[in-house]
VOTORFI-709293 format. One record per atom (N, C-alpha, C, O): x, y, z; residue in three letters. Coordinates in steps of 0.05 Angstrom, whole numbers, plus 32768, in hexadecimal, padded with zeros to 4 digits. Layout:
REM residues N
XYZALA...
END
This chain:
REM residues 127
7FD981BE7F7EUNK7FC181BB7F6EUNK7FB481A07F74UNK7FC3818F7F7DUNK7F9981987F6FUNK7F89818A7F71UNK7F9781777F5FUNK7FAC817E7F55UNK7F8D815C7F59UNK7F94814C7F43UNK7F8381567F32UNK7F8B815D7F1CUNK7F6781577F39UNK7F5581617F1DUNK7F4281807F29UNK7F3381837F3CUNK7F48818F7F1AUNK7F3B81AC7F1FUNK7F2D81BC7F0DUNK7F3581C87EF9UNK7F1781BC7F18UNK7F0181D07F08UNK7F0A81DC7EF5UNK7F1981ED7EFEUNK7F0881DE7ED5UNK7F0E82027ECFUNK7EF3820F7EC1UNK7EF0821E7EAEUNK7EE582077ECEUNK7EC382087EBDUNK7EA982067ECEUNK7EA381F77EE1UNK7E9E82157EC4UNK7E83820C7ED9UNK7E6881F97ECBUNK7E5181FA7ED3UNK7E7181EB7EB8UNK7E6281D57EA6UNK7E6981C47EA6UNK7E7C81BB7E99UNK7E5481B47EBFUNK7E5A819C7EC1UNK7E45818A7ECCUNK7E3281947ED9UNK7E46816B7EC8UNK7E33815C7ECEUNK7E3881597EE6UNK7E50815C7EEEUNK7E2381517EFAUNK7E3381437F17UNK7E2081357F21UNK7E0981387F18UNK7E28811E7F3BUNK7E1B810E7F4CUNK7E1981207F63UNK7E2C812A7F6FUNK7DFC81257F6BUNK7DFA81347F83UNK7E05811E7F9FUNK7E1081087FA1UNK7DFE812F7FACUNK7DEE81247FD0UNK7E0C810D7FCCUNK7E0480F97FD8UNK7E1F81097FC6UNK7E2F80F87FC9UNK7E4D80F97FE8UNK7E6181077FEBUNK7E4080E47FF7UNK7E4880E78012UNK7E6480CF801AUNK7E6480B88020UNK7E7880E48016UNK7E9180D38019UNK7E8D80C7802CUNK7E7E80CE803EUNK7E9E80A7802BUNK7EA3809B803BUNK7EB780A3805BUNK7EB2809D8072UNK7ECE80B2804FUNK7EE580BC805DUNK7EF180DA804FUNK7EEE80DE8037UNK7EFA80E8805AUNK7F0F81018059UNK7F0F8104803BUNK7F1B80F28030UNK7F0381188027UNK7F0C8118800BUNK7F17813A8003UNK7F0C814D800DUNK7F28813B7FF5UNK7F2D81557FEBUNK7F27815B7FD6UNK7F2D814B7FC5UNK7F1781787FCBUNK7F1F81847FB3UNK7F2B81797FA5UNK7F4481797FA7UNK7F1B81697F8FUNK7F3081607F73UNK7F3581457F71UNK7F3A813A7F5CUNK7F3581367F8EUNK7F3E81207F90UNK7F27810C7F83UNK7F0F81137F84UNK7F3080ED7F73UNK7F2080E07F65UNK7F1B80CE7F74UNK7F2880C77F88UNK7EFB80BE7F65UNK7EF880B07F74UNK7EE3809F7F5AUNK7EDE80A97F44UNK7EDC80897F64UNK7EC6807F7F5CUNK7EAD807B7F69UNK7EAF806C7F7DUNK7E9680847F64UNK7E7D80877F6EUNK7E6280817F5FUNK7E63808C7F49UNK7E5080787F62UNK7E3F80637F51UNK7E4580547F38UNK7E3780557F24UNK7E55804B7F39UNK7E6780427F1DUNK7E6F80577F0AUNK7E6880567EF2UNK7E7E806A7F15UNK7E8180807F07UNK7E99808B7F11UNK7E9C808E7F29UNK7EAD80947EFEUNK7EC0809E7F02UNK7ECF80BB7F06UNK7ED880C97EF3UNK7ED080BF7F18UNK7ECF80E27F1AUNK7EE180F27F2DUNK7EF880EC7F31UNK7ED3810F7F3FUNK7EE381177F4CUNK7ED181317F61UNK7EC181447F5CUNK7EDD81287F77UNK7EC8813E7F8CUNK7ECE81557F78UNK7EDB81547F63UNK7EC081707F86UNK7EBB81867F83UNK7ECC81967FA4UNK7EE181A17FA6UNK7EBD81927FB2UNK7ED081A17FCDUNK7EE081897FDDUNK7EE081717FD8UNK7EEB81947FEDUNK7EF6818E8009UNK7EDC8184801DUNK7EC78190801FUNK7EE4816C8029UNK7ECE8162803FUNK7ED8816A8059UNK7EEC81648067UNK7EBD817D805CUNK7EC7818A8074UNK7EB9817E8094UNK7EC3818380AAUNK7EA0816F808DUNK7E9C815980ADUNK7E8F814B809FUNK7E82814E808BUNK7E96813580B2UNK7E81811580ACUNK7E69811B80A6UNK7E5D812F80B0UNK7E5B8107808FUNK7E4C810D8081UNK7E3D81208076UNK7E2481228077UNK7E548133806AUNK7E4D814A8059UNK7E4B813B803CUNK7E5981288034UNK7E358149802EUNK7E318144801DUNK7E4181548003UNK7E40816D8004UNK7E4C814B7FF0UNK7E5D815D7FE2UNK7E5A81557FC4UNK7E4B81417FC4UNK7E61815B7FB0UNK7E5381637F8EUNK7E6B81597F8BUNK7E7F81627F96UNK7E69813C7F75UNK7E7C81297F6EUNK7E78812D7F4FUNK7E6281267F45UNK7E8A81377F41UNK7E8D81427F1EUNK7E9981297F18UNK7EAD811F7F21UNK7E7E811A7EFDUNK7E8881067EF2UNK7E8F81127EC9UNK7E9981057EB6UNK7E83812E7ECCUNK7E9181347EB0UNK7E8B81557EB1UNK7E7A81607EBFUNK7EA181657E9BUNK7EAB81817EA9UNK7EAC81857E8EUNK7EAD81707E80UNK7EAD81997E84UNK7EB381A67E69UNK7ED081B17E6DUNK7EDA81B37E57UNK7EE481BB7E82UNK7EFC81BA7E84UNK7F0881B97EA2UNK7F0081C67EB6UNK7F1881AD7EA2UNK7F3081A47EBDUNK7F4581A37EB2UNK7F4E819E7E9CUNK7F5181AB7ECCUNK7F6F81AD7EC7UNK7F6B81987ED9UNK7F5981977EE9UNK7F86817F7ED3UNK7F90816A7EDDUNK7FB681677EE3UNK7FC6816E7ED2UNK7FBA81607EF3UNK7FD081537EF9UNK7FDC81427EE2UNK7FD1812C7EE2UNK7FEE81447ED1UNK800181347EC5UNK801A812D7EC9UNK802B813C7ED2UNK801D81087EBDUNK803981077EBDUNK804481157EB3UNK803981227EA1UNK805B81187EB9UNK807981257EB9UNK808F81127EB2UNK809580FD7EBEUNK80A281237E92UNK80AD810F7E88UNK80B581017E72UNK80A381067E61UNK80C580F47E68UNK80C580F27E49UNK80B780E07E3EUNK80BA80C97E46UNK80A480E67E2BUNK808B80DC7E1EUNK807180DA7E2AUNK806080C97E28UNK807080F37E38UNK805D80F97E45UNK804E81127E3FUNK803B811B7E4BUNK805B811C7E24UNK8048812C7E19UNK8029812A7E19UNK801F81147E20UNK8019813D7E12UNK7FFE813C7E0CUNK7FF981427DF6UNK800881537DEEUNK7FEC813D7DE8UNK7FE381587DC7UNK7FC181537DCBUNK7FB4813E7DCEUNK7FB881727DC7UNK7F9D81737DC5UNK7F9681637DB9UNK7FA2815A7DA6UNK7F75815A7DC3UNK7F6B81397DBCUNK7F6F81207DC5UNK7F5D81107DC4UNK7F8F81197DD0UNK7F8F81057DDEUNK7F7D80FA7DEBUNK7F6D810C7DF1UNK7F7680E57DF4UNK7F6B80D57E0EUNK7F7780D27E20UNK7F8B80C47E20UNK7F6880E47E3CUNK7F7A80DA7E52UNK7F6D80C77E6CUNK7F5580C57E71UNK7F8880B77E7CUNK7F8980A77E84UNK7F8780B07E9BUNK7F9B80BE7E99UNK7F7C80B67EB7UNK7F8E80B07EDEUNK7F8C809C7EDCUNK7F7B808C7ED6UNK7FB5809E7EE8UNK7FB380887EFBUNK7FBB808B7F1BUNK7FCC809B7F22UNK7FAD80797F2EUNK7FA7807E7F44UNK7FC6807A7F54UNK7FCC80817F6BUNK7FD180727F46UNK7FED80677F54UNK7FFC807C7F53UNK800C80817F65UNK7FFC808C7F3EUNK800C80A67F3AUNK7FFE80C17F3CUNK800980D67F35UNK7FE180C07F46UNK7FCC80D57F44UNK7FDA80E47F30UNK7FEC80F47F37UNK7FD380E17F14UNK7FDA80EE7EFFUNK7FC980E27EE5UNK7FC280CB7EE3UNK7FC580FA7ECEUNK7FC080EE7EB0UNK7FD580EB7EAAUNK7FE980F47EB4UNK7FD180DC7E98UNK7FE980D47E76UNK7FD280CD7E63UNK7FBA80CC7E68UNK7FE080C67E49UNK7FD380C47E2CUNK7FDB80A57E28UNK7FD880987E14UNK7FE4809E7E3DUNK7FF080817E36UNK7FE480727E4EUNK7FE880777E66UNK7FCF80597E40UNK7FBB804A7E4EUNK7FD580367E54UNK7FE0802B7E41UNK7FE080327E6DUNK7FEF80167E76UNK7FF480097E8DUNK800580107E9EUNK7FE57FF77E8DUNK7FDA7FDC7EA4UNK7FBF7FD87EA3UNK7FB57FE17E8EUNK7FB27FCF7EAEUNK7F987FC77EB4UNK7F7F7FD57EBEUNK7F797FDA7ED5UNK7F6F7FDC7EA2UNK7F5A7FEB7EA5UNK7F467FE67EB8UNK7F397FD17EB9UNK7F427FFF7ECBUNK7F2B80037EE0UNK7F3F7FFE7EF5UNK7F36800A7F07UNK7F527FF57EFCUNK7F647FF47F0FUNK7F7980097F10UNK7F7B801C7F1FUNK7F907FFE7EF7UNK7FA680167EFAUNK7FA680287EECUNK7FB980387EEBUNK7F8B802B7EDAUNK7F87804F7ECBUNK7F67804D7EC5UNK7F5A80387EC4UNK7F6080657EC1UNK7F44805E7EC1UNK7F48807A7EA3UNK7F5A808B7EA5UNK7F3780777E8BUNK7F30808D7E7BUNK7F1C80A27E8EUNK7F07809F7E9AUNK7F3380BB7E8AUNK7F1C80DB7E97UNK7F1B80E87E85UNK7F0F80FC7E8CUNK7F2380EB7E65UNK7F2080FE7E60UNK7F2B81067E41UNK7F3880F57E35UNK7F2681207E36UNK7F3C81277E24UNK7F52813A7E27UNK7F5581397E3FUNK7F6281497E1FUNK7F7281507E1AUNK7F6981737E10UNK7F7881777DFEUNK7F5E81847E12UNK7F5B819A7DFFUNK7F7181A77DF8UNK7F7181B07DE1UNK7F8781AC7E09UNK7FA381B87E05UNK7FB981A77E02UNK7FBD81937E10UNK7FC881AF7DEDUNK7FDF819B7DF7UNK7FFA81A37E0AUNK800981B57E0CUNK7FF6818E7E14UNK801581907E2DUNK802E81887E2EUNK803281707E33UNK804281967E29UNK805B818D7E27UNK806381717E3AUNK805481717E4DUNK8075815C7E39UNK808581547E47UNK808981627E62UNK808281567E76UNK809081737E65UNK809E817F7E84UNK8089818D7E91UNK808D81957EA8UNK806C81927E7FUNK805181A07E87UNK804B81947EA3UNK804F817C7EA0UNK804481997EBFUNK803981907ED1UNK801E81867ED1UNK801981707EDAUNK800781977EC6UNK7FEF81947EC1UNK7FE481937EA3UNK7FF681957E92UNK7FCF81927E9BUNK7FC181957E83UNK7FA4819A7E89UNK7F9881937E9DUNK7F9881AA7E70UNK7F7D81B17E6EUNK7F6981967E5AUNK7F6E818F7E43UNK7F59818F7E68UNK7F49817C7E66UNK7F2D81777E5BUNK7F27818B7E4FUNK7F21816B7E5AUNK7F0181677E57UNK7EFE814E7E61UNK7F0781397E59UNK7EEB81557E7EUNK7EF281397E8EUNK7ED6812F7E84UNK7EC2813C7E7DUNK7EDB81107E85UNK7EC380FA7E81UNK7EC380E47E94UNK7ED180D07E8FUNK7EB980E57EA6UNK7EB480CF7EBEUNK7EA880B57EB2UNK7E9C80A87EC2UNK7EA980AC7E99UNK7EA3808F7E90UNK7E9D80827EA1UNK7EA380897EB8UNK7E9280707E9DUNK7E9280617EACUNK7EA880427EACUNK7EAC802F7E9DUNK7EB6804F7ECAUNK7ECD803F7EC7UNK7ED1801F7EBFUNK7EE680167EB6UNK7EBA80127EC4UNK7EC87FFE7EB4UNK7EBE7FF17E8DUNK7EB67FDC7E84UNK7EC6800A7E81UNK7EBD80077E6BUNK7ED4800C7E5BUNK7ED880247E5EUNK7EDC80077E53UNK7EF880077E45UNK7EFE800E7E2CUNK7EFC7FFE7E1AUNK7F0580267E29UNK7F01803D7E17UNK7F1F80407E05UNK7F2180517DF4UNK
END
């Protein structure tokens, strides 16, 4: 699975947005001061591809683990070091977690993923 994946077709986005290098489906990034996540796979140099900075639902990648639950509503965190959410903001904001989002489902501890409501904030605003 992607780190962050569509489950909706309501969503805000930055068009015409032309990777620098190789990006996949799902993978995050930051792009006009905004925090988010392609839409496809880059398939040749300067293709242009639809960068989702907010989604009405995604499934995301979560830690795994004890106290790593989720409960609907939380605030969630990526962080880039572990390409994963958690509910637990820890180290240094805009670097080692950025806020994407909420929580709509809750996820056990041993859950791999969770259902989301992503918000591409703007990353260095500290939420």
């Amino acid at each position: 699975m992607a780190i962050f994946e569509p489950k909706s077709a309501n969503y805000t986005n930055i068009r015409d947005v032309i990777p620098a290098t190789a990006v996949s489906k799902g993978d995050p990034a930051i792009r006009q001061d905004r925090f988010g996540f392609y839409i496809k796979d880059r398939e040749e140099v300067g293709e242009e591809i639809t960068f989702i900075i907010q989604m009405e639902m995604v499934e995301a990648a979560k830690r795994i683990g004890s106290g790593e639950a989720i409960i609907s509503g939380d605030k969630l965190y990526y962080y880039p070091a572990t390409e994963n959410v958690s509910p637990t903001p820890t180290g240094a904001y805009g670097t080692d977690y950025y806020y994407c989002g909420t929580a709509i489902e809750s996820a056990g501890a041993s859950a791999t993923t969770v259902l989301m409501k992503f918000d591409g904030t703007r990353y260095n605003e500290n939420i």
